[in-house]
PAFI-981159 format. One record per residue: residue number from 0; residue in three letters; x, y, z of N, C-alpha, C in turn. Coordinates in nm, 4 decimals. Atoms other than C-alpha are relative to their C-alpha. Layout:
N
{k=NUM, r=ALA, n.x=X, n.y=Y, n.z=Z, ca.x=X, ca.y=Y, ca.z=Z, c.x=X, c.y=Y, c.z=Z} $
...
***
This chain:
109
{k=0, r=UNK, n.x=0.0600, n.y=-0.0496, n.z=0.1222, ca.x=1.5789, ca.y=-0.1084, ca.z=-0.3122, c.x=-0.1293, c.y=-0.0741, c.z=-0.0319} $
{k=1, r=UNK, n.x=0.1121, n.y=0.0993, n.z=0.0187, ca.x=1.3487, ca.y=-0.4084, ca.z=-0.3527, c.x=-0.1356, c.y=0.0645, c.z=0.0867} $
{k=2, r=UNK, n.x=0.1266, n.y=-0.0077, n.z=-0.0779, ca.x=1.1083, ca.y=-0.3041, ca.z=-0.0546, c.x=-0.0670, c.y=0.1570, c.z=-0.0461} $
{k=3, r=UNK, n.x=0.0132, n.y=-0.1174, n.z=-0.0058, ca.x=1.1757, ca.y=0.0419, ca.z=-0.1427, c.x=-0.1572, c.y=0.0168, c.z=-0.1142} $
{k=4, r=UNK, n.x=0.0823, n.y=0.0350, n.z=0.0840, ca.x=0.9501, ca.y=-0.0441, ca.z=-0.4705, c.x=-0.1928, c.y=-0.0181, c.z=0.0635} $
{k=5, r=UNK, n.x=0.1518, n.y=0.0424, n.z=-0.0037, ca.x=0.6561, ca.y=-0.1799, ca.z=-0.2526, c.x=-0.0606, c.y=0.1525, c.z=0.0892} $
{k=6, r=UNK, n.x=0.0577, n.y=-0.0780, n.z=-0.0467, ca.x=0.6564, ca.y=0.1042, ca.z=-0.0385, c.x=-0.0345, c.y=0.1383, c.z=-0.0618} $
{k=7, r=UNK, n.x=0.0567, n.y=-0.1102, n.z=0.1159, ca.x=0.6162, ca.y=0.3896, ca.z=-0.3249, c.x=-0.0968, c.y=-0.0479, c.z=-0.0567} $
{k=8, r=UNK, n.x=0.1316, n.y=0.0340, n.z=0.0580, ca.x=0.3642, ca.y=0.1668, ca.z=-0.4846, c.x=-0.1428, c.y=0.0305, c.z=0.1144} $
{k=9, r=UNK, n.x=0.0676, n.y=-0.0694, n.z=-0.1679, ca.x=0.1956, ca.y=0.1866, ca.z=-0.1151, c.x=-0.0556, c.y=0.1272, c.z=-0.0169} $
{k=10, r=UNK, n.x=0.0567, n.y=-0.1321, n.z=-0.0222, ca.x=0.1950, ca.y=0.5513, ca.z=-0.0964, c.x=-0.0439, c.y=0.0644, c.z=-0.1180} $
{k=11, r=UNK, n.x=0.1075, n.y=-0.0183, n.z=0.1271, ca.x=0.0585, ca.y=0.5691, ca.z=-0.4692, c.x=-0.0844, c.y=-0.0448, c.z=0.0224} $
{k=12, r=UNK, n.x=0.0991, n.y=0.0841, n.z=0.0128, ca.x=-0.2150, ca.y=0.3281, ca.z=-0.3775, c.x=-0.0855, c.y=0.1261, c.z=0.1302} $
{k=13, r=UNK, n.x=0.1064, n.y=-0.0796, n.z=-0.0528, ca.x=-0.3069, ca.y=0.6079, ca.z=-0.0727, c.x=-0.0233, c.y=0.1218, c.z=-0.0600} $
{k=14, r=UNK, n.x=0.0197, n.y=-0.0901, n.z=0.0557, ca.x=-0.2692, ca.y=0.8645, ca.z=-0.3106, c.x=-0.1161, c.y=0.0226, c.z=-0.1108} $
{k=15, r=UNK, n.x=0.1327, n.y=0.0254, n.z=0.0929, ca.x=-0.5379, ca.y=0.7238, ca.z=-0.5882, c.x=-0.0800, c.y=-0.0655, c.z=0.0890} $
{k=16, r=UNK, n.x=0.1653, n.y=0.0348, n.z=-0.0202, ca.x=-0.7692, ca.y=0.5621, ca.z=-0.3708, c.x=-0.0615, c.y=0.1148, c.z=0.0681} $
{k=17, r=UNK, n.x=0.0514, n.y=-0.1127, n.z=-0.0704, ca.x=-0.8067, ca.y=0.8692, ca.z=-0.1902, c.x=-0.0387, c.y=0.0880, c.z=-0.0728} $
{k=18, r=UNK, n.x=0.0582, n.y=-0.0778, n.z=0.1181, ca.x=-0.8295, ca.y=1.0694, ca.z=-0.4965, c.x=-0.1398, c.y=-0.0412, c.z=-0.0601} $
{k=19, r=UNK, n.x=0.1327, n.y=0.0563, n.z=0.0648, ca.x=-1.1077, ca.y=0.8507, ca.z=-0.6110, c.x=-0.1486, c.y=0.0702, c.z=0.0463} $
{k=20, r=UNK, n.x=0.1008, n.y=-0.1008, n.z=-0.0190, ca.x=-1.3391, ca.y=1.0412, ca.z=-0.3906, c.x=-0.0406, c.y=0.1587, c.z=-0.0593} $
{k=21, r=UNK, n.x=0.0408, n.y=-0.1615, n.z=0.0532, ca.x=-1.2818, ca.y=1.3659, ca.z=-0.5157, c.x=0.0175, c.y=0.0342, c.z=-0.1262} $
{k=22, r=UNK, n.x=-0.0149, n.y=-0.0127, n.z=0.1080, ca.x=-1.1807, ca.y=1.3100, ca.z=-0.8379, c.x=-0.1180, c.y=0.0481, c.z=-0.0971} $
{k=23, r=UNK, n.x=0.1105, n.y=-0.0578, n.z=0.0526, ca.x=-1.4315, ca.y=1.5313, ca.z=-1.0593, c.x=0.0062, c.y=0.0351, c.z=-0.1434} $
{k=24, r=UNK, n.x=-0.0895, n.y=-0.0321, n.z=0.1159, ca.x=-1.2106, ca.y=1.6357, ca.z=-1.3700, c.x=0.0254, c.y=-0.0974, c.z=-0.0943} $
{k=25, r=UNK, n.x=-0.0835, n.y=0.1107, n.z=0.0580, ca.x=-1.1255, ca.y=1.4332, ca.z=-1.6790, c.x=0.1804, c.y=0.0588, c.z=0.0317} $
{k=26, r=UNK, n.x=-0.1394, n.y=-0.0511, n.z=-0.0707, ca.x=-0.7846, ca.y=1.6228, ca.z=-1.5627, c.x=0.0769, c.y=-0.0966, c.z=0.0869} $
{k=27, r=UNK, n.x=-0.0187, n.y=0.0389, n.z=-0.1112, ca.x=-0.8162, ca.y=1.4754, ca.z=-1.2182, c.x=-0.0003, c.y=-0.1701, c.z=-0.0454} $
{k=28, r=UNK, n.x=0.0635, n.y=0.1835, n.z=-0.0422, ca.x=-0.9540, ca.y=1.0809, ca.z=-1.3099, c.x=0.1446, c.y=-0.0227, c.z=-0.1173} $
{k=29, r=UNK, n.x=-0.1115, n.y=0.0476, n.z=0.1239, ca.x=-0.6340, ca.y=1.0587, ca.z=-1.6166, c.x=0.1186, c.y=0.0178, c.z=0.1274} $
{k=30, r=UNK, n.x=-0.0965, n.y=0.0382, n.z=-0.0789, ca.x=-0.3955, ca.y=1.1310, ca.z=-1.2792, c.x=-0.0062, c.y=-0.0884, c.z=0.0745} $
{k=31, r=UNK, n.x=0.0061, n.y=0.1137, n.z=-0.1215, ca.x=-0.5570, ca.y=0.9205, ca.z=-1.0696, c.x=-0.0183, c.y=-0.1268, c.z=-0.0817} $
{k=32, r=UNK, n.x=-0.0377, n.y=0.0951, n.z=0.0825, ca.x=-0.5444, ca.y=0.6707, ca.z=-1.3590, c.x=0.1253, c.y=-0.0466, c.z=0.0071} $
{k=33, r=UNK, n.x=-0.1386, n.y=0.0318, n.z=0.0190, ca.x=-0.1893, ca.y=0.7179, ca.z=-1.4128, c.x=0.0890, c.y=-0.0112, c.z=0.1471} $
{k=34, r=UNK, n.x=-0.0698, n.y=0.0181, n.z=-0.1216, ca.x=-0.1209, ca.y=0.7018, ca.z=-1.0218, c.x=-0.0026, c.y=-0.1710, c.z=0.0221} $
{k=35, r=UNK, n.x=0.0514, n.y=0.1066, n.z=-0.0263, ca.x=-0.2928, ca.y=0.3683, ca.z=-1.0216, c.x=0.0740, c.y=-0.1136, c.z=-0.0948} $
{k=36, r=UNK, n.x=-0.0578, n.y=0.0555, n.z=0.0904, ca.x=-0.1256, ca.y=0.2215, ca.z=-1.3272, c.x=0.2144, c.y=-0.0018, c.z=0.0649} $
{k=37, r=UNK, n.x=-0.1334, n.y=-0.0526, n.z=0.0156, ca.x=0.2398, ca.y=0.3593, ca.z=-1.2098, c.x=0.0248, c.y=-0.0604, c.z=0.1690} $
{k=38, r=UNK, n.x=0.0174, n.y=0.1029, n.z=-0.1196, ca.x=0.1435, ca.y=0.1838, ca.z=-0.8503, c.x=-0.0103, c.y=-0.1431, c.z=-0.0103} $
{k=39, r=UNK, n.x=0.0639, n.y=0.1478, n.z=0.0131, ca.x=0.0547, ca.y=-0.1202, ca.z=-0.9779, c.x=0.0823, c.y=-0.0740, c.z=-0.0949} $
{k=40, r=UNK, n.x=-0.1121, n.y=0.0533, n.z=0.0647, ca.x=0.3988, ca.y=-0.1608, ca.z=-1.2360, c.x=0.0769, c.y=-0.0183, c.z=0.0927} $
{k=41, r=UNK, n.x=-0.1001, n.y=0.0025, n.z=-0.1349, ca.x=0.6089, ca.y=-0.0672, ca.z=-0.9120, c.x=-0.0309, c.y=-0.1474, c.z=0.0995} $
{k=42, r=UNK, n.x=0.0159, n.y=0.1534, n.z=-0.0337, ca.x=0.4285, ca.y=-0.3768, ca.z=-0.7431, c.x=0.0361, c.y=-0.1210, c.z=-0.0499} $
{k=43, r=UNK, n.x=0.0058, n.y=0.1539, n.z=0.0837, ca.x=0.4672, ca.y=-0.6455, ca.z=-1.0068, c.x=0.1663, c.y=0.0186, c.z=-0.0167} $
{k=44, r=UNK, n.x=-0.1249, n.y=-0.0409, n.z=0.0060, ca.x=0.8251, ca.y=-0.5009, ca.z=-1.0849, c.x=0.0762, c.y=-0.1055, c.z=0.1842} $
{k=45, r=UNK, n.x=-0.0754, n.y=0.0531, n.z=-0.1530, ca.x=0.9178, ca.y=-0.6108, ca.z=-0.6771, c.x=-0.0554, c.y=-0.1258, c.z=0.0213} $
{k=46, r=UNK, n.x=0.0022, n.y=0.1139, n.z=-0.0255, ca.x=0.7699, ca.y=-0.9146, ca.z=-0.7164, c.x=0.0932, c.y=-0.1281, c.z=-0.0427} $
{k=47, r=UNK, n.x=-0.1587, n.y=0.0506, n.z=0.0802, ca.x=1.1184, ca.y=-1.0049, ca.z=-0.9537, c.x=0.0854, c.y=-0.0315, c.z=0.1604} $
{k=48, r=UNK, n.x=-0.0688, n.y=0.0645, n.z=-0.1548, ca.x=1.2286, ca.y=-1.0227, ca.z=-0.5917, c.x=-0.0384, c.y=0.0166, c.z=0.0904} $
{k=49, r=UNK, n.x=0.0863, n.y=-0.0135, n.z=-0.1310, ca.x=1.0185, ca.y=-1.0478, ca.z=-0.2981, c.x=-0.1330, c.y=-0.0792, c.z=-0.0723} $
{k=50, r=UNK, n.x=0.1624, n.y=0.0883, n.z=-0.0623, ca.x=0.7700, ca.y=-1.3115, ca.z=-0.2119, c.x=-0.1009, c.y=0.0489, c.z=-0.0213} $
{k=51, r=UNK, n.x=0.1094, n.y=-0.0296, n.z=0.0460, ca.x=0.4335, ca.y=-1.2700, ca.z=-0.3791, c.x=-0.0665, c.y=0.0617, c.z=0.1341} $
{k=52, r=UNK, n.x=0.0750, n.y=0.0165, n.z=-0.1700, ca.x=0.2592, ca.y=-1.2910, ca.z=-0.0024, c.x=0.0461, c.y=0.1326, c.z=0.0695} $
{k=53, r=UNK, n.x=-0.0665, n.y=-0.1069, n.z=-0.0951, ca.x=0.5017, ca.y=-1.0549, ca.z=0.1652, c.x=-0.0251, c.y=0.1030, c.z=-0.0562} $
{k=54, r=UNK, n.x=-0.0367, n.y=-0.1015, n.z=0.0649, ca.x=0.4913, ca.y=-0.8034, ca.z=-0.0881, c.x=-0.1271, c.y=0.0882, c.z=0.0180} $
{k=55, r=UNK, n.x=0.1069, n.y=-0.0119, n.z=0.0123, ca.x=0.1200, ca.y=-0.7698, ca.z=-0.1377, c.x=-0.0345, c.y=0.0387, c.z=0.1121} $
{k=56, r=UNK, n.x=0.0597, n.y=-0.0493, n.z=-0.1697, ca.x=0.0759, ca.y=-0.7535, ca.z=0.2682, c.x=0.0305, c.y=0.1280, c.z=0.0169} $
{k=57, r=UNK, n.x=-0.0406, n.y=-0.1045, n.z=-0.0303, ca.x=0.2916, ca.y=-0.4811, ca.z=0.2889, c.x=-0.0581, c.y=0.1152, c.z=-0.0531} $
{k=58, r=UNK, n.x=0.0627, n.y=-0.0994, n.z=0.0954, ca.x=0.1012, ca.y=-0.2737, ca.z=-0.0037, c.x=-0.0808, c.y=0.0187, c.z=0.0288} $
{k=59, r=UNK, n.x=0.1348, n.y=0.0096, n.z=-0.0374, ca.x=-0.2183, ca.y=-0.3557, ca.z=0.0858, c.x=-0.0135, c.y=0.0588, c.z=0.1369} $
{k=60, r=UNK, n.x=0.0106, n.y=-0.0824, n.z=-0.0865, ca.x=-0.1308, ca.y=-0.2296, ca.z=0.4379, c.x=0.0754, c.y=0.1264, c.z=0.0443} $
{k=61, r=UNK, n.x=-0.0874, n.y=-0.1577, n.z=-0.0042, ca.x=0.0562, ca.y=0.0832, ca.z=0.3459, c.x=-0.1334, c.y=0.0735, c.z=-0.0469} $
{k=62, r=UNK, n.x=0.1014, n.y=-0.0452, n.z=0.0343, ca.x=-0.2441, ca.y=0.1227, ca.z=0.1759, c.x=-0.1857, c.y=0.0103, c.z=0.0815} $
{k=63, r=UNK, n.x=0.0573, n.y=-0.0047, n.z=-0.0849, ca.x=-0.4505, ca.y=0.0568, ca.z=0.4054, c.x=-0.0734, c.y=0.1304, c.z=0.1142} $
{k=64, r=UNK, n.x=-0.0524, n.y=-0.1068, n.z=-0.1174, ca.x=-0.3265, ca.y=0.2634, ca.z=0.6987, c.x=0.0234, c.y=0.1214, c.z=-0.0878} $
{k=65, r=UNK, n.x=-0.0518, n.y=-0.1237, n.z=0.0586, ca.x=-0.1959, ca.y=0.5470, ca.z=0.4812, c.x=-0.1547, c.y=0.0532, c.z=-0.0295} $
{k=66, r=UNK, n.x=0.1333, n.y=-0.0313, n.z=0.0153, ca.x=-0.5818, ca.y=0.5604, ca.z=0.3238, c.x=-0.1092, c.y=0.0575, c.z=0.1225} $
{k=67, r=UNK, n.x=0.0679, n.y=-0.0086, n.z=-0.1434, ca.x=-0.7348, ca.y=0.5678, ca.z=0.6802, c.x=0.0637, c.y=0.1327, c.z=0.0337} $
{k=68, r=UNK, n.x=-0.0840, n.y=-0.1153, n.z=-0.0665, ca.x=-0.5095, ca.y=0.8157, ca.z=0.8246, c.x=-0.0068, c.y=0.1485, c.z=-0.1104} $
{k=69, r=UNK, n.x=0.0363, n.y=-0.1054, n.z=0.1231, ca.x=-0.5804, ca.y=1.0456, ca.z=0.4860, c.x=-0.1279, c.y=0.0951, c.z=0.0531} $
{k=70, r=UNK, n.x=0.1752, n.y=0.0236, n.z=-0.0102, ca.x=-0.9555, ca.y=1.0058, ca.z=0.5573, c.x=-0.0313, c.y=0.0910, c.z=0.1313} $
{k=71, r=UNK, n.x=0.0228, n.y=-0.0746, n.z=-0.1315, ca.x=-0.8937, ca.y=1.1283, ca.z=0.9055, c.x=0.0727, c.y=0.1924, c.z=0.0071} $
{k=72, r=UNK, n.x=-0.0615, n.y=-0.1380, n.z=-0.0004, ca.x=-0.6751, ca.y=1.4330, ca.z=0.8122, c.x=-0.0923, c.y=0.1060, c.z=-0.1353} $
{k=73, r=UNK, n.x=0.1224, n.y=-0.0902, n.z=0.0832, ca.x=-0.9733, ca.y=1.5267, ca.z=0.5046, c.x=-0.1165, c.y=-0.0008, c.z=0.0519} $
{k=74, r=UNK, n.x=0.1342, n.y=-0.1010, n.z=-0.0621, ca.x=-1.2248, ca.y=1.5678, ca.z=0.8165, c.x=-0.1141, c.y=-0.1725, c.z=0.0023} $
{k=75, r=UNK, n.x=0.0911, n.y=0.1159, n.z=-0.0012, ca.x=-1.3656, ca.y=1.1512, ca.z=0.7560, c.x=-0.0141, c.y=0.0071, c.z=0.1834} $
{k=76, r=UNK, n.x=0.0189, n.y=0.0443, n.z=-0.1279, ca.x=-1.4821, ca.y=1.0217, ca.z=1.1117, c.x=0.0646, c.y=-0.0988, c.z=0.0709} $
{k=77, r=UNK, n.x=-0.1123, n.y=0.1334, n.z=-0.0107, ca.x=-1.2683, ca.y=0.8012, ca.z=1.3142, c.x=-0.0195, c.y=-0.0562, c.z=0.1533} $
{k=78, r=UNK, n.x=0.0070, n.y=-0.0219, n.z=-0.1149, ca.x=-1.3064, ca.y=0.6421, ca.z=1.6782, c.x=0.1693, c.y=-0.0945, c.z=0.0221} $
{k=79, r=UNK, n.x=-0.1701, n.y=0.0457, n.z=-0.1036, ca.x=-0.9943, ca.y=0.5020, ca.z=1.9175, c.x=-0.0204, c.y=-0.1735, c.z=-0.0050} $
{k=80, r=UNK, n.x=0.0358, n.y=0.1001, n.z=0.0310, ca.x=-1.1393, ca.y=0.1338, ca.z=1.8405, c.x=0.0459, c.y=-0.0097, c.z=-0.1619} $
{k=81, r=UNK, n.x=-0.0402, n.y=0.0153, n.z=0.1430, ca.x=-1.0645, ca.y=0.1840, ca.z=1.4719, c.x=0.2083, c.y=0.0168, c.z=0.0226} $
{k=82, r=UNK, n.x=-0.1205, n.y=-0.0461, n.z=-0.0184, ca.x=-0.7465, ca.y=0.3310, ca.z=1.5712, c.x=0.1081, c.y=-0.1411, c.z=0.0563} $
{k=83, r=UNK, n.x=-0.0646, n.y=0.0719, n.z=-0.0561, ca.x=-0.6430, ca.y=0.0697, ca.z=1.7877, c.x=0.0214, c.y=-0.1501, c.z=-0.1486} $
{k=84, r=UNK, n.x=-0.0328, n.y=0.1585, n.z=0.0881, ca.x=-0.7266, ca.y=-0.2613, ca.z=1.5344, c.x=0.0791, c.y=0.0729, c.z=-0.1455} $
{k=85, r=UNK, n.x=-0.0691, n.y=-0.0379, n.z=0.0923, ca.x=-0.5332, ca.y=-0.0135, ca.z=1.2819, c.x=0.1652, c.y=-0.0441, c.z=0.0766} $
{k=86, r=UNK, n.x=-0.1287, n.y=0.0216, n.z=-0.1024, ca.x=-0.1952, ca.y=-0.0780, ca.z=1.5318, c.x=0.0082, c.y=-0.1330, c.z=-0.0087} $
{k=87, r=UNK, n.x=-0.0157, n.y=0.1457, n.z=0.0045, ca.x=-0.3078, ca.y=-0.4698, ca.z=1.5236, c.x=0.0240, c.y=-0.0185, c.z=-0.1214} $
{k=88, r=UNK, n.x=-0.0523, n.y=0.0697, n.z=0.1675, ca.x=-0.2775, ca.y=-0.4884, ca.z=1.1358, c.x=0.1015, c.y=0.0677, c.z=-0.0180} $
{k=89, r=UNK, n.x=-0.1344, n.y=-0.0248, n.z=0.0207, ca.x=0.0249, ca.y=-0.2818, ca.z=1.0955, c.x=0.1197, c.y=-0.0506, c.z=0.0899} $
{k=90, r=UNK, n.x=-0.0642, n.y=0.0729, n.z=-0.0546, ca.x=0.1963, ca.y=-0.4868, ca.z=1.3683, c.x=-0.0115, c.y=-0.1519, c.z=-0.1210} $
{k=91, r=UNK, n.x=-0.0778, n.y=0.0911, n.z=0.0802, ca.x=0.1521, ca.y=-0.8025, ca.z=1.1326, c.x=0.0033, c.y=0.0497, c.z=-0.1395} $
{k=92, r=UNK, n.x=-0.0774, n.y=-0.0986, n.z=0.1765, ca.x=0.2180, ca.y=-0.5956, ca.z=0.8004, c.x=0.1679, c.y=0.0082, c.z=0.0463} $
{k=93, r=UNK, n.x=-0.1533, n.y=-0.0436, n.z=0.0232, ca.x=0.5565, ca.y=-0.5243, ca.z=0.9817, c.x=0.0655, c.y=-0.1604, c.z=0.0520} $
{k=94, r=UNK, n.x=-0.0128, n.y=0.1625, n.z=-0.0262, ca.x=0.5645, ca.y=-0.9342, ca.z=1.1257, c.x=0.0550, c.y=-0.0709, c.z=-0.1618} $
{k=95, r=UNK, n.x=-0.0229, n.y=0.0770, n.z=0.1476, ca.x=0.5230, ca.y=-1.0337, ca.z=0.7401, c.x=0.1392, c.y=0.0463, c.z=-0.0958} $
{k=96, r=UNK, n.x=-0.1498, n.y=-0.0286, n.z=0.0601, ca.x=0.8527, ca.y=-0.8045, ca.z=0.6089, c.x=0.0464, c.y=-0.0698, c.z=0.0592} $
{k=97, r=UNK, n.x=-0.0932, n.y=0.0428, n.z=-0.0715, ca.x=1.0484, ca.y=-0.9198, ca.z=0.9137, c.x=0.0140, c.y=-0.1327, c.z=-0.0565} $
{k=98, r=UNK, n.x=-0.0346, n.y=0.1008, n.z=0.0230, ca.x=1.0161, ca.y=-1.2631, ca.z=0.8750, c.x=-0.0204, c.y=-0.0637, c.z=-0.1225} $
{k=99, r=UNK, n.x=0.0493, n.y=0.0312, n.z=0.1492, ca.x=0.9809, ca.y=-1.2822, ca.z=0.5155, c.x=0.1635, c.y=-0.0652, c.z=-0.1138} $
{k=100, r=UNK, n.x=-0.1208, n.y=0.0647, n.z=0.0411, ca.x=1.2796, ca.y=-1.4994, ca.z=0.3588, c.x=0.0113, c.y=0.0364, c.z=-0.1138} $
{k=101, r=UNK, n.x=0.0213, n.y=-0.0340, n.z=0.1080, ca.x=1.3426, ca.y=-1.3480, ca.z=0.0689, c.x=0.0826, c.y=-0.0669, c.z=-0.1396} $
{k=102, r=UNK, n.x=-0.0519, n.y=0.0947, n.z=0.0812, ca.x=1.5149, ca.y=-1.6133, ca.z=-0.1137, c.x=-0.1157, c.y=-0.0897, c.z=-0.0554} $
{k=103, r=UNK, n.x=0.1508, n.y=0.0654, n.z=0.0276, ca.x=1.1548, ca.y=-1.7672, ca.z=-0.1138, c.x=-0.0318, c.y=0.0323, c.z=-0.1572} $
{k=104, r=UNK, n.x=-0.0052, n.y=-0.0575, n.z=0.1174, ca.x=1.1228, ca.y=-1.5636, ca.z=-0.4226, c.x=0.0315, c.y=-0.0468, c.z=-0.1181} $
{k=105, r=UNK, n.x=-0.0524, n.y=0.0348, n.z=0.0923, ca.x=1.3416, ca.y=-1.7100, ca.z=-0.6329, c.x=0.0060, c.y=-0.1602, c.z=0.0310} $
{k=106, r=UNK, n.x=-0.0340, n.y=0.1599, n.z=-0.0358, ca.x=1.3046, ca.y=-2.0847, ca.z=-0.5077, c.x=0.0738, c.y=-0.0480, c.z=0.0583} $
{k=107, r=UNK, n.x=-0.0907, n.y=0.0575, n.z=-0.0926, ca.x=1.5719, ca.y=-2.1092, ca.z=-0.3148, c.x=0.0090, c.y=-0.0153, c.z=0.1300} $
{k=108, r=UNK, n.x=0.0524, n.y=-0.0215, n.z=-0.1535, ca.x=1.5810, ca.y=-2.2297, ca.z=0.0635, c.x=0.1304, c.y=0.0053, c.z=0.0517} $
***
């Protein structure tokens, strides 16, 4: 449940930064407000349990990768060099869950 938290904040974070481009509407910029706000409680919320460090890596590269991979399916430009050092940071995005002690959190070793 805990991770589950970082990874919906994640796929809110590729959902408003990606919106940010096209956002044109006071309609559109009050959702992509409230995507950004409702991403960013879900983060601080999982930090009640999960490691500041771990948590943040994982968001930042759901958001990341999810943003990129958006970019490439709304027609952005992409080469097999981007592609590839996208595979090197989501290899340690998934390094930093694995070995992420999650007792760290609460002070305990």
């Amino acid at each position: 449940m805990k991770w589950l938290l970082v990874v919906i904040a994640g796929i809110l974070e590729v959902l408003w930064a990606s919106s940010l481009k096209y956002a044109t509407t006071l309609l559109e910029w009050i959702i992509t407000f409230i995507l950004i706000l409702v991403s960013f409680i879900l983060l601080i919320y999982s930090y009640k349990k999960i490691p500041v460090a771990a948590a943040y890596t994982v968001f930042v590269g759901i958001g990341t990768a999810g943003t990129y991979l958006m970019g490439i399916y709304l027609g952005e430009p992409f080469s097999i060099t981007q592609i590839i050092f996208l595979l090197i940071l989501l290899t340690g995005i998934v390094g930093m869950k694995t070995f992420t002690n999650e007792s760290e959190s609460r002070g305990e070793q």
